[in-house]
C-alpha positions in Angstrom: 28.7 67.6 114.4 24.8 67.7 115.4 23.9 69.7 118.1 23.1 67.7 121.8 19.6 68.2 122.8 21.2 70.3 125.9 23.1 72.3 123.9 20.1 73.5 121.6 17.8 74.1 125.1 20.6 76.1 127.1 21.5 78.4 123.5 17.8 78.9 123.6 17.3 79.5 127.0 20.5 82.4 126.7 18.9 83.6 123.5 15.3 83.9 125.2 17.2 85.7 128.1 18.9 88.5 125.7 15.0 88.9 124.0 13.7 89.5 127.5 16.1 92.0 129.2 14.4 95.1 129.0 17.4 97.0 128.1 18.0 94.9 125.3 14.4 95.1 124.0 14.4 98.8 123.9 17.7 98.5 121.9 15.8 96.4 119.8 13.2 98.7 118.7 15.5 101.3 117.5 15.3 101.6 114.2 19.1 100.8 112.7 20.4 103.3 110.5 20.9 102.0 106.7 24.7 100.6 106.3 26.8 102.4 103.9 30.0 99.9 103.7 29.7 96.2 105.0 33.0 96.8 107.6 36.0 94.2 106.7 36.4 92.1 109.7 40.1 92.3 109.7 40.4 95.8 109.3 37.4 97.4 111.5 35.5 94.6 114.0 39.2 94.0 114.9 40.8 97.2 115.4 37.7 97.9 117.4 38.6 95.1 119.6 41.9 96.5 119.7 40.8 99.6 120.7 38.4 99.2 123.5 41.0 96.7 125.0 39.0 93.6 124.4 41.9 91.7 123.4 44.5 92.7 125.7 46.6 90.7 128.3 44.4 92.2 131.2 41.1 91.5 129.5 39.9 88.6 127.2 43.1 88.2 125.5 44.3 86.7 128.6 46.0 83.0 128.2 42.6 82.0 130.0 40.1 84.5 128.9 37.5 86.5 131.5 34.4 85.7 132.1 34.6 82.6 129.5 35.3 84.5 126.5 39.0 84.7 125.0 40.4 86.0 122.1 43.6 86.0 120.9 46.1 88.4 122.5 46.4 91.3 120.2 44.1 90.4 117.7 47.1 88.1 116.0 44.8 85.1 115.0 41.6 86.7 113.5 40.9 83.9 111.6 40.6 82.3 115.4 38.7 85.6 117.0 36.1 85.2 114.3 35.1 81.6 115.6 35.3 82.9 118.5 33.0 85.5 118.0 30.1 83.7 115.6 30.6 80.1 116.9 31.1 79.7 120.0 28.9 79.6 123.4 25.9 79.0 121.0 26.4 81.9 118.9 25.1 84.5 121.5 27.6 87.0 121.3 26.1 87.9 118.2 22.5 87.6 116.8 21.6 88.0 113.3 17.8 88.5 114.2 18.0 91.6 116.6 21.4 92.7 115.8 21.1 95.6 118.6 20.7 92.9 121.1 24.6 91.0 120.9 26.3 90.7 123.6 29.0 92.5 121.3 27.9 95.3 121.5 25.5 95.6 125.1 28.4 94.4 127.1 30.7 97.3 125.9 28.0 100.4 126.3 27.0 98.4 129.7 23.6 98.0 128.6 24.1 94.8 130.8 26.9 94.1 133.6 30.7 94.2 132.5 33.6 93.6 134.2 35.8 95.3 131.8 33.5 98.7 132.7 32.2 101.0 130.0 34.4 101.3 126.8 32.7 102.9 124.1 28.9 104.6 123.5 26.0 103.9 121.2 26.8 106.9 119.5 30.5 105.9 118.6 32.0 104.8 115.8 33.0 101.7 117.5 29.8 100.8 118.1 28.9 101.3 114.1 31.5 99.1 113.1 30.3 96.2 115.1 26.3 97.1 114.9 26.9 97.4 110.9 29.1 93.9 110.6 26.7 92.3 112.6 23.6 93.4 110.7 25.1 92.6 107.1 25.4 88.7 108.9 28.7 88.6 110.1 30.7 88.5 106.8 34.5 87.2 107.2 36.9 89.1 104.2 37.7 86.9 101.1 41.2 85.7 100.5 41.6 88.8 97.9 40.8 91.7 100.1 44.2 93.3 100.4 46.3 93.0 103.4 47.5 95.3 105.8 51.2 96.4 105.6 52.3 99.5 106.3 50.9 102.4 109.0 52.1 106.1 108.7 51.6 108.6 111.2 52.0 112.6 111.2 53.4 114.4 112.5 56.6 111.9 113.0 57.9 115.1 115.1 56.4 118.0 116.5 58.3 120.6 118.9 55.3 122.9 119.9 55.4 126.1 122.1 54.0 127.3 124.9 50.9 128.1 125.4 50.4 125.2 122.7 49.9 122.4 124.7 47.9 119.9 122.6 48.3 118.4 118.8 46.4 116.2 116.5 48.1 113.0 115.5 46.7 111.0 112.5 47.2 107.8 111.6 46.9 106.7 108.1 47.2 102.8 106.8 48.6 100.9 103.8 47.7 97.9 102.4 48.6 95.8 99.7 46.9 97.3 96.4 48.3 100.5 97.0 45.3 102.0 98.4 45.6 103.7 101.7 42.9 104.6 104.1 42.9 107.0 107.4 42.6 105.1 110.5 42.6 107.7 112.7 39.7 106.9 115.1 40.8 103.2 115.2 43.9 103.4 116.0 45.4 102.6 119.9 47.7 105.3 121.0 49.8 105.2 124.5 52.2 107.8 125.7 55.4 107.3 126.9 55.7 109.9 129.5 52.8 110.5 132.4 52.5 114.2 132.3 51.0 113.7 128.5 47.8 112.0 127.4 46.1 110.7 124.1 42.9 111.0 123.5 40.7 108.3 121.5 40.1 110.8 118.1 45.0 111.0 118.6 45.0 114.3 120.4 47.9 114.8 122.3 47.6 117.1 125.6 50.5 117.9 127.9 50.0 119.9 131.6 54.1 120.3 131.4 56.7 120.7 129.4 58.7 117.6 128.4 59.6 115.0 125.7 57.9 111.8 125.4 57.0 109.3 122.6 53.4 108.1 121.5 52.9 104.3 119.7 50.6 104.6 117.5 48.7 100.5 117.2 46.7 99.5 114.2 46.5 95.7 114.5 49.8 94.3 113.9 51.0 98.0 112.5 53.2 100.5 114.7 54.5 103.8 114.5 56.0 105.9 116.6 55.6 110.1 117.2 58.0 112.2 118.6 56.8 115.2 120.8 58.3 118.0 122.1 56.8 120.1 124.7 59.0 123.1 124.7 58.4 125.9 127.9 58.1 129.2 126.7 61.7 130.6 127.5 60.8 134.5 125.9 63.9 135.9 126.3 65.9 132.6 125.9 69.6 133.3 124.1 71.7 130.5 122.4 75.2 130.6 124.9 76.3 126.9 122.6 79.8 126.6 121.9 81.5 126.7 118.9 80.9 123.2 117.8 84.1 121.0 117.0 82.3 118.2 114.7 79.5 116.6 113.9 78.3 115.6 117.2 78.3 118.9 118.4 76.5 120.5 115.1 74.0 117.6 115.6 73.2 118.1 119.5 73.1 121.4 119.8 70.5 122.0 116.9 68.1 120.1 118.9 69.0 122.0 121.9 68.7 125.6 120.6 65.4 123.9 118.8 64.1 122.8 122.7 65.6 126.3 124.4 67.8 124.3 126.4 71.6 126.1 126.7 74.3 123.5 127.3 76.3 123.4 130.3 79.7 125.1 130.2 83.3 123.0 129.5 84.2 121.6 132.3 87.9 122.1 133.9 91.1 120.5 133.0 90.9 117.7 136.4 87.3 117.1 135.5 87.9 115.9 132.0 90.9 114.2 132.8 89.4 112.1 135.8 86.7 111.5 133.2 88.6 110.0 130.2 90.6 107.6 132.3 87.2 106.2 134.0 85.7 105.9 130.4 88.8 104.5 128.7 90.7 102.5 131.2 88.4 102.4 134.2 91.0 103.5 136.3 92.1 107.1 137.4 95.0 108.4 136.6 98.1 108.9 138.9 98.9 111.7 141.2 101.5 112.6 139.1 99.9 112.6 136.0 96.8 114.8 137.4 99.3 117.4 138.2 101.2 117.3 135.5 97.9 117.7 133.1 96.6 120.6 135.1 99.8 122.5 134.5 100.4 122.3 131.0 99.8 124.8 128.7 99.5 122.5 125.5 96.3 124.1 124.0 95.9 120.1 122.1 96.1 118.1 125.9 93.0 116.9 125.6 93.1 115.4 122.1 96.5 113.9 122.9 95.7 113.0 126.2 92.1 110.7 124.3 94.7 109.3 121.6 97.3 108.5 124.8 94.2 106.4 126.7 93.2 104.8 123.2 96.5 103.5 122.6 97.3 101.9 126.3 96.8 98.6 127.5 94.5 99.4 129.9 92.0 100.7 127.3 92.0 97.2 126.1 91.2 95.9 129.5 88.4 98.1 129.5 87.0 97.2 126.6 87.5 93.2 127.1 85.9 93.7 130.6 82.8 94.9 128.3 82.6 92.4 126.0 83.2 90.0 128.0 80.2 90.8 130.4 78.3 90.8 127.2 79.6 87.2 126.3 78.8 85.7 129.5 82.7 84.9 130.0 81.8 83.1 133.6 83.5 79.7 134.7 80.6 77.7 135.8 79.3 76.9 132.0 82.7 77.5 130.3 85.3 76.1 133.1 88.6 78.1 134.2 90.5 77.1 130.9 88.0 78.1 128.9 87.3 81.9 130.5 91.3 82.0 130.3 90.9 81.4 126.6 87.7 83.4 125.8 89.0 86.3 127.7 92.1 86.0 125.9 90.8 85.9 122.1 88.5 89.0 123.1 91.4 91.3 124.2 93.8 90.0 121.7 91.2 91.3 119.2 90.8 94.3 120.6 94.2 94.8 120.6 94.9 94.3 117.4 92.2 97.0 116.5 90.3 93.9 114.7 86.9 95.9 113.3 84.1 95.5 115.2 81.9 93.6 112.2 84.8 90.8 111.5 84.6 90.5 115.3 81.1 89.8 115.6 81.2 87.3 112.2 83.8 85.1 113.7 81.7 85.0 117.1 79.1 83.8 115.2 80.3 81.3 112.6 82.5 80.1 114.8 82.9 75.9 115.7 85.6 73.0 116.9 87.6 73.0 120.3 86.3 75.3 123.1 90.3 75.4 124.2 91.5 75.6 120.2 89.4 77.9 118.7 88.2 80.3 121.8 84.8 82.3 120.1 83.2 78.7 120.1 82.7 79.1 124.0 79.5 81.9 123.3 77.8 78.5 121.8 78.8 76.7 124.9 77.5 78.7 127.1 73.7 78.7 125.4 72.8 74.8 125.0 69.5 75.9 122.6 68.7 77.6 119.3 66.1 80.0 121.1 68.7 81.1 124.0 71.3 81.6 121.1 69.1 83.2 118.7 67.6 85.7 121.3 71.6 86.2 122.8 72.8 86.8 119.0 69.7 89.4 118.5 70.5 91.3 121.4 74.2 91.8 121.6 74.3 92.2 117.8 71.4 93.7 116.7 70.0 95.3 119.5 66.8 93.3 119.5 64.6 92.0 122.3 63.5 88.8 120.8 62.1 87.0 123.9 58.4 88.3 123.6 58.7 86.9 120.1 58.6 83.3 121.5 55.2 82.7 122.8 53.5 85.7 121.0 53.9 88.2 118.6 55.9 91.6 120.3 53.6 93.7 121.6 55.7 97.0 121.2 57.5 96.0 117.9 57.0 94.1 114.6 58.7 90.9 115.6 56.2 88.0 114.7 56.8 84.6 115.9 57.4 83.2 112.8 60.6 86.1 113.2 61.5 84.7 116.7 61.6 81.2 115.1 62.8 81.6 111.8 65.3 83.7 113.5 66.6 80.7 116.2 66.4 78.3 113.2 70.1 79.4 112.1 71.4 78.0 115.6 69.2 74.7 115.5 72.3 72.7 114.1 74.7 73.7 116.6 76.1 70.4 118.5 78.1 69.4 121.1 80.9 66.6 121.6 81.9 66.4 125.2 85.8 65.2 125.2 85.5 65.1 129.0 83.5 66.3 131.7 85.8 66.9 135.3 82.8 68.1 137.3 83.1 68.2 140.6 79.3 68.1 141.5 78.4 65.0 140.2 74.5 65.6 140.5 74.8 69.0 138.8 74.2 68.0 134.7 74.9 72.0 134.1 78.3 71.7 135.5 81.2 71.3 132.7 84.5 71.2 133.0 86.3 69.8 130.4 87.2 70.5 126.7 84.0 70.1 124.3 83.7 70.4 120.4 80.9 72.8 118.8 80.0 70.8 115.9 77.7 71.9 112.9 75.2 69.2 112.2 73.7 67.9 108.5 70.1 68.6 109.4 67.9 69.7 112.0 64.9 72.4 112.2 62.9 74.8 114.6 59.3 74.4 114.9 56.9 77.0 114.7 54.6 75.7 117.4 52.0 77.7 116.1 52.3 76.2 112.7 54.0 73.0 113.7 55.8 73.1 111.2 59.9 73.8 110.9 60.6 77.6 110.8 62.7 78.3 108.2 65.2 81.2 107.9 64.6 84.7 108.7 67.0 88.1 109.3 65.3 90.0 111.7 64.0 93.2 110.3 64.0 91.3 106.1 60.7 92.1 105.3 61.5 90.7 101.7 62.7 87.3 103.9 65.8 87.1 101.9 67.0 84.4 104.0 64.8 82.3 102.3 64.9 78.0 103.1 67.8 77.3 101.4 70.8 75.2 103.8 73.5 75.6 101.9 73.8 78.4 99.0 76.8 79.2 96.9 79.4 82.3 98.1 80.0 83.5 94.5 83.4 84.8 95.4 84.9 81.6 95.7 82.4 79.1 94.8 82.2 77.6 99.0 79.1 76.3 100.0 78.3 78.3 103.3 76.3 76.5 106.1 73.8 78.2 108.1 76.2 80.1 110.6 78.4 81.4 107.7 75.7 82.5 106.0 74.5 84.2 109.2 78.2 85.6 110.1 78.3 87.1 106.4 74.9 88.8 106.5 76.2 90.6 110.2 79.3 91.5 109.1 78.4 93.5 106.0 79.3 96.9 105.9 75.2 97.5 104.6 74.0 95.9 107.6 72.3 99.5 109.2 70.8 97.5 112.1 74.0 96.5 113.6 76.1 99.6 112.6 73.3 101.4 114.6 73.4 99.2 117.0 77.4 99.0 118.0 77.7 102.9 117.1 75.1 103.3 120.0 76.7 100.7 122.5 79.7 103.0 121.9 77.9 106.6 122.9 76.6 105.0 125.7 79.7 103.5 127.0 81.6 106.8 126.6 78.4 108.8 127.3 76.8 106.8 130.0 72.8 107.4 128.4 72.0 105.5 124.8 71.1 107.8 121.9 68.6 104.8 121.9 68.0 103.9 125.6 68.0 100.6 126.8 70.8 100.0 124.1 69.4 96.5 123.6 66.7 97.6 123.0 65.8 99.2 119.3 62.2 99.1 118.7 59.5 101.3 116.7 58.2 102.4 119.8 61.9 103.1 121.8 62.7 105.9 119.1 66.2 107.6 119.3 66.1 110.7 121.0 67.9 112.5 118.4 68.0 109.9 115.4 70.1 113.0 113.3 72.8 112.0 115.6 72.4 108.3 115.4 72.4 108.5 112.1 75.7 110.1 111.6 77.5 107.9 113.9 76.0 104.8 112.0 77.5 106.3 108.8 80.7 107.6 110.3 81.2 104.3 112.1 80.8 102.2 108.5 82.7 104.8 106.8 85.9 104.3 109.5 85.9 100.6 109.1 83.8 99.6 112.1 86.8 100.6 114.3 85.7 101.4 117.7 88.8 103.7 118.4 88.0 106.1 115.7 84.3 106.7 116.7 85.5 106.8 120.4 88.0 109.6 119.6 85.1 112.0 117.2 83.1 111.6 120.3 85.4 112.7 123.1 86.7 115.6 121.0 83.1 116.7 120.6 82.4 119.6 123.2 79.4 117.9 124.4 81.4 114.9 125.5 83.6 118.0 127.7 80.8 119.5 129.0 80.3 120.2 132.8 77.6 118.6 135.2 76.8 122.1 136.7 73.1 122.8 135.3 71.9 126.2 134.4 68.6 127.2 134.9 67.2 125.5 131.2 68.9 122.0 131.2 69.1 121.1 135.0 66.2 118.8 135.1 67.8 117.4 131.3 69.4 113.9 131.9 68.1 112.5 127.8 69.6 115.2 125.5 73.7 115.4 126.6 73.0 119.0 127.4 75.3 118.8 130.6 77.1 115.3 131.8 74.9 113.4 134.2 76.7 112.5 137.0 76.5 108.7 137.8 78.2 106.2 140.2 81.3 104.3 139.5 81.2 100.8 138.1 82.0 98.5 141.0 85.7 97.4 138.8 85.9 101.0 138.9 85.4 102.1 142.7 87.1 99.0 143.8 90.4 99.8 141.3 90.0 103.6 142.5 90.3 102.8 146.0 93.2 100.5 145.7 95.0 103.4 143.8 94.1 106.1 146.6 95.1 103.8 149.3 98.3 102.7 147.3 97.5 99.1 148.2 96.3 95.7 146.0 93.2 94.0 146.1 92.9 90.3 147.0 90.7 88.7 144.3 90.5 84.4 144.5 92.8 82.4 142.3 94.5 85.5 141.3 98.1 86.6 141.5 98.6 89.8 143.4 98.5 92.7 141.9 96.2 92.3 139.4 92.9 94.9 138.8 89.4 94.5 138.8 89.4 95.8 135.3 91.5 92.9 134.3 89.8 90.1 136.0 88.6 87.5 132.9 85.9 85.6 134.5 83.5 86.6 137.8 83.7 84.8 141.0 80.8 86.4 142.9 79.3 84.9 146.4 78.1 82.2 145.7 81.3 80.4 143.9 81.5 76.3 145.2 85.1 75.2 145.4 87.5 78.4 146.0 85.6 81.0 148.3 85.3 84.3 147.6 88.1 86.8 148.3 87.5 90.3 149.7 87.6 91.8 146.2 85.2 89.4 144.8 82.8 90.3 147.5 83.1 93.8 147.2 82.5 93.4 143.5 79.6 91.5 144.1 77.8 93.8 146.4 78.3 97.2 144.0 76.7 95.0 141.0 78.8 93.4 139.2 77.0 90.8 136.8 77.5 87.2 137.2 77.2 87.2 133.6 74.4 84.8 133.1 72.3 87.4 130.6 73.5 88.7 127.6 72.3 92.4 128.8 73.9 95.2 130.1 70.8 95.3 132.3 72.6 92.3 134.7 75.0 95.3 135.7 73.9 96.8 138.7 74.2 100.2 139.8 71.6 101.1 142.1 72.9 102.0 145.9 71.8 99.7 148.7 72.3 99.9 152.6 74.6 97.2 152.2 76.8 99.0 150.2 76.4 102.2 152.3 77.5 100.0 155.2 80.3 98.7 153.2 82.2 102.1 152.6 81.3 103.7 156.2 82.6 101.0 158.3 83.4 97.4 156.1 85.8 95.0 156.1 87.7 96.1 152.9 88.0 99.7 153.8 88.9 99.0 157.3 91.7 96.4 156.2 93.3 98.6 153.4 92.9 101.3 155.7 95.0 99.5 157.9 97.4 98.1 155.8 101.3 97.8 156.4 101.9 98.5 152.9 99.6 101.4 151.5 100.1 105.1 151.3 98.9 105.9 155.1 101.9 103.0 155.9 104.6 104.9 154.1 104.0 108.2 155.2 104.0 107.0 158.7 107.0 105.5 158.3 108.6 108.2 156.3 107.1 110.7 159.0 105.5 112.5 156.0 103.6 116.3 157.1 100.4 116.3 156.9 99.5 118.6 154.2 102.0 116.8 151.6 99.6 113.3 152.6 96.7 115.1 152.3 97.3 116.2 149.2 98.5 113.1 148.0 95.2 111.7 148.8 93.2 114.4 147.1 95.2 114.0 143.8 95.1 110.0 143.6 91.3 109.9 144.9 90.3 112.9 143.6 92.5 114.2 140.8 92.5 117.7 142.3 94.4 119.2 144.6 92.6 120.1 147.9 90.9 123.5 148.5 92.8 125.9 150.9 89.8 125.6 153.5 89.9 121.7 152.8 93.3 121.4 153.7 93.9 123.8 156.0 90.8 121.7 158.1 92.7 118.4 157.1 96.2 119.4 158.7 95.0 120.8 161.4 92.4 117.7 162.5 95.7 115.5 161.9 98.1 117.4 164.1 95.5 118.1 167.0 94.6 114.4 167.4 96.7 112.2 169.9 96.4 109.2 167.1 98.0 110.6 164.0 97.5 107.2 162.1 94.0 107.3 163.3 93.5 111.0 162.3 95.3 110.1 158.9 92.9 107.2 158.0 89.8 109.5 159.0 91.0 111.8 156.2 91.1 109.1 153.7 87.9 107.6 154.6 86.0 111.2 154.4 87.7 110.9 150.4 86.7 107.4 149.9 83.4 108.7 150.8 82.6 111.8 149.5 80.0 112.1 146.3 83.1 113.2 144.4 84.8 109.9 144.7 81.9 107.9 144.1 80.2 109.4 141.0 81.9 109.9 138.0 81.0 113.7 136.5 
């Protein structure tokens, strides 16, 4: 296209402008240095650009650019940067006359005004790169200059010592001839934790001790460092137990590696309180709390995990769990279809199905939403890209979503991932048999049966490409997937269609990513803290804090069949599942490592069952018969439910955080404390009417005229699972007897329970 008159006066008008500024003239003049190596474009101009930040989401690779000059975020469209850079406003970013004069490179040394501030010098290799690419005419790398494809980093782990406070991390990248180069000064680098800092040359200084994790960015490339900033600790002696199995051996090597002693075993009530609340949600009876802390079986513990495995209420745990995770809720999937969701997800579980046939029928499932229950996850996501990104998550422990508009910034995942990904849901379909909905202007209402149907054809685009995505595993670098609909399964000679294909590649027993995955969802249900932490959340930069141990559950997970039991019993056995949360002076700031158990707050199923059990009363949950639990409940019916208000148990389970299962994240879960809730427990309308109740606890020992101290001590065991301290109970009876109310008195008592931090929290 030939240039408009305009045009060629304003580009010479700017270019006369850069010639004039005295700073750039006196740039100018300086005689340039002789270039050694023509830099690649790809390979240095970018990962300078990279490095000084040019390109990120706060600067030019903003959707809208600063200052009239965008780039791609990330650097992950060179091929459009380059244009960018050489092309565009009249080429005078960069001039091939007086090379020293680019806006390139004066805007970064602030030689003239920059909003983006200083980011490298004259005297930096930065500034070569760009100078030298510049001066040998801006050359763009030929098709057969080899491609980037691996970066390595070392150390991958360093524990260091006090008074060592600082170590040198280099960064060395692969490419696709085999030839490797150190990319040390080009690389980005970004801590994890605030108390450590990176310098530009990868020198890592700490001013305390501490873990953290450094990315390590080399254009699309990223690795990951583990540090370990270990206090000196002189006179520091190993006190670790004996260690019963792997876990332990695992844990504490890391520990006695860090100077950190583990807490001591905890008691008899402790661990007893603590297995029900993992296993069941619920604590255990007055009687049976007594009757654990007397015996003198040296194996109660081990028989008391297989006892909690084997109940029903283990598998209302676990179906409350899944379920959360499978957005089991009755506004997208109607009441008949939670009923019959819920139902296939215990029944599984109960029948000790493995964990990887589980997943595969989830996934390949279609037909009736009332006939064939697992097809009610694909009703409740309507596209390929909310199923894909639900399927990645739950499964394979993969936040997709940043895939969908851009490559991940803090992992691999491309978009051609993201979409080749949510190409093996685009054939999903829908028949609606009928449609009942009650809000006839809501067109996200159903209620009715529907069929999930598996369509002939039917592709993803790649907007970026435009064209249809084909099919890609996430983390198949060899994109074995491939573009074929409809290959053979050799073992029986069935054509598979997508889904099967997909629901065969999940479910083998070589599929590490969601062995890992699951084996991690596991510690962190029993454990309450991910080996990898979010849990959704594996990525090269969200390293496992001790991947020895992930490792071993991964393999001892495969090796056991994918059954959830077994790798739920070799964890509770372990001592560091039965370790105390009393701190000693090395691990009480530890809340990463499973040094001690972090105390944390009771699910809101869990406080809500726990205070029905200490009050001896039932909970009033909407459209439910009485009696049932909050662990049992199959679908959620929080606040804001249309046609049967809320009861008081919905409400209450609402207000502590429990999801309304519209994300498939245990993120949605909410545990943080509000005022609300505060207000709730000191003076609300469940604990005052339970409190009050004709029919609880506090009701029968009036009526049965009950002393004091046998009530009290009632309450201690069923709240508490402990019997009450002399002092405690001795301060109880007598508060009871002195008071002219004695019911009054009596429901103070059980409201200090309901109340105290040992109630609440879980330790």
């Amino acid at each position: 296209m030939p240039t408009s008159p305009a045009r060629s006066f304003f580009a010479a008008v700017g270019f006369l402008a850069l010639v004039a500024h005295p700073c750039l003239s006196q740039a100018a003049e300086t005689d340039a240095p002789a270039i050694e190596q023509v830099p690649s474009f790809r390979h240095d101009v970018m990962a300078v650009l990279s490095k000084a930040g040019c390109n990120m989401g706060t600067c030019h690779g903003n959707a809208h650019g600063k200052g009239g000059f965008k780039l791609s975020l990330r650097g992950q469209h060179p091929e459009l940067d380059f244009d960018t850079l050489t092309r565009q406003a009249g080429s005078r970013r960069v001039s091939l006359v007086r090379p020293d004069s680019s806006l390139l490179l004066q805007k970064p040394v602030m030689a003239v005004p920059h909003g983006g501030g200083r980011r490298f010098g004259v005297d930096s290799e930065e500034f070569r790169i760009l100078r030298d690419w510049i001066a040998a005419k801006l050359p763009i790398d030929s098709d057969d200059v080899p491609k980037l494809v691996s970066l390595s980093v070392e150390p991958g782990l360093a524990t260091l010592y006090e008074p060592e406070t600082s170590v040198q991390i280099r960064a060395k990248a692969g490419f696709s001839d085999g030839t490797s180069r150190d990319v040390t000064n080009l690389a980005v680098y970004e801590s994890s934790a605030t108390f450590a800092s990176v310098s530009d040359s990868g020198i890592a200084t700490t001013d305390r001790a501490g873990l953290t994790t450094v990315t390590v960015r080399y254009l699309n490339q990223q690795a990951a460092v583990r540090l370990e900033f270990v206090p000196e600790r002189p006179d520091f002696v190993s006190s670790a137990p004996q260690p019963a199995n792997f876990v332990d051996e695992l844990v504490l090597r890391q520990l006695e590696r860090l100077k950190i002693n583990p807490s001591s075993m905890c008691d008899d009530t402790v661990f007893l309180r603590r297995a029900y609340l993992d296993l069941t949600g619920l604590l255990p009876t007055a009687l049976k709390a007594q009757q654990f802390a007397e015996s003198m079986d040296a194996d109660k513990r081990t028989r008391l995990i297989d006892e909690l495995l084997d109940s029903p209420e283990f598998v209302d745990m676990q179906a409350l769990r899944w379920a959360d995770l499978l957005l089991v809720e009755e506004k997208t999937l109607d009441p008949k279809g939670v009923e019959v969701f819920h139902g296939w997800i215990r029944e599984s579980i109960e029948k000790r199905k493995p964990l990887n046939v589980f997943a595969g029928e989830i996934l390949s499932a279609r037909g009736s939403t009332y006939k064939v229950p697992p097809t009610n996850f694909y009703r409740a996501l309507r596209d390929p890209e909310s199923r894909g990104e639900s399927a990645a998550q739950v499964f394979l422990g993969i936040r997709l979503q940043c895939a969908r508009c851009h490559n991940h910034p803090f992992d691999h995942w491309t978009q051609a991932d993201y979409y080749g990904w949510s190409n093996f849901f685009a054939r999903i379909d829908y028949k609606v048999i009928e449609n009942k909905r009650q809000d006839k202007n809501d067109k996200h209402e159903f209620k009715g049966e529907q069929i999930v149907l598996i369509k002939a054809d039917g592709d993803v685009k790649n907007p970026t490409t435009g064209q249809a995505a084909g099919l890609r595993f996430p983390g198949d670098e060899t994109n074995t997937a491939g573009s074929s609909d409809a290959p053979t399964n050799e073992a029986n000679n069935v054509r598979l269609d997508r889904l099967q294909r997909l629901a065969l590649w999940m479910s083998a027993a070589d599929n590490d990513r969601f062995a890992a995955t699951q084996a991690n969802r596991i510690w962190f249900q029993i454990m309450g803290q991910g080996i990898v932490d979010p849990v959704d959340d594996f990525r090269s930069t969200n390293p496992p804090v001790n991947p020895e141990l992930l490792h071993a559950l991964t393999t001892e997970f495969v090796k056991q069949g994918f059954d959830v039991r077994n790798l739920m019993r070799t964890i509770m056995n372990s001592r560091v599942y039965q370790l105390s949360s009393v701190g000693n002076e090395t691990n009480s700031g530890d809340e990463i490592l499973f040094s001690r158990c972090v105390p944390r707050r009771l699910t809101a199923e869990q406080m809500l069952d726990a205070i029905g059990q200490t009050l001896g009363v039932s909970i009033r949950f909407g459209g439910q018969k009485s009696g049932i639990k909050a662990v049992q409940l199959a679908g959620v019916r929080n606040g804001g439910h249309r046609y049967a208000p809320p009861e008081i148990g919905d409400r209450f389970l609402a207000l502590f955080g429990k999801p309304g299962r519209l994300l498939t994240c245990d993120c949605e879960r909410t545990n943080g404390t509000t005022l609300a809730q505060t207000f709730e427990m000191v003076s609300g309308e469940l604990i005052d009417e339970l409190l009050r109740s004709g029919q609880g606890r506090i009701a029968k020992a009036m009526e049965q005229d009950e002393p004091a101290a046998k009530l009290v001590a009632d309450l201690y065991w069923s709240g508490l699972t402990r019997s009450p301290s002399t002092e405690e109970l001795s301060v109880a009876v007598k508060y009871v007897e002195s008071s002219s109310n004695r019911r009054r008195a009596i429901e103070d008592i059980a409201w200090a329970v309901l109340n105290s931090n040992e109630f609440l929290f879980r330790q």
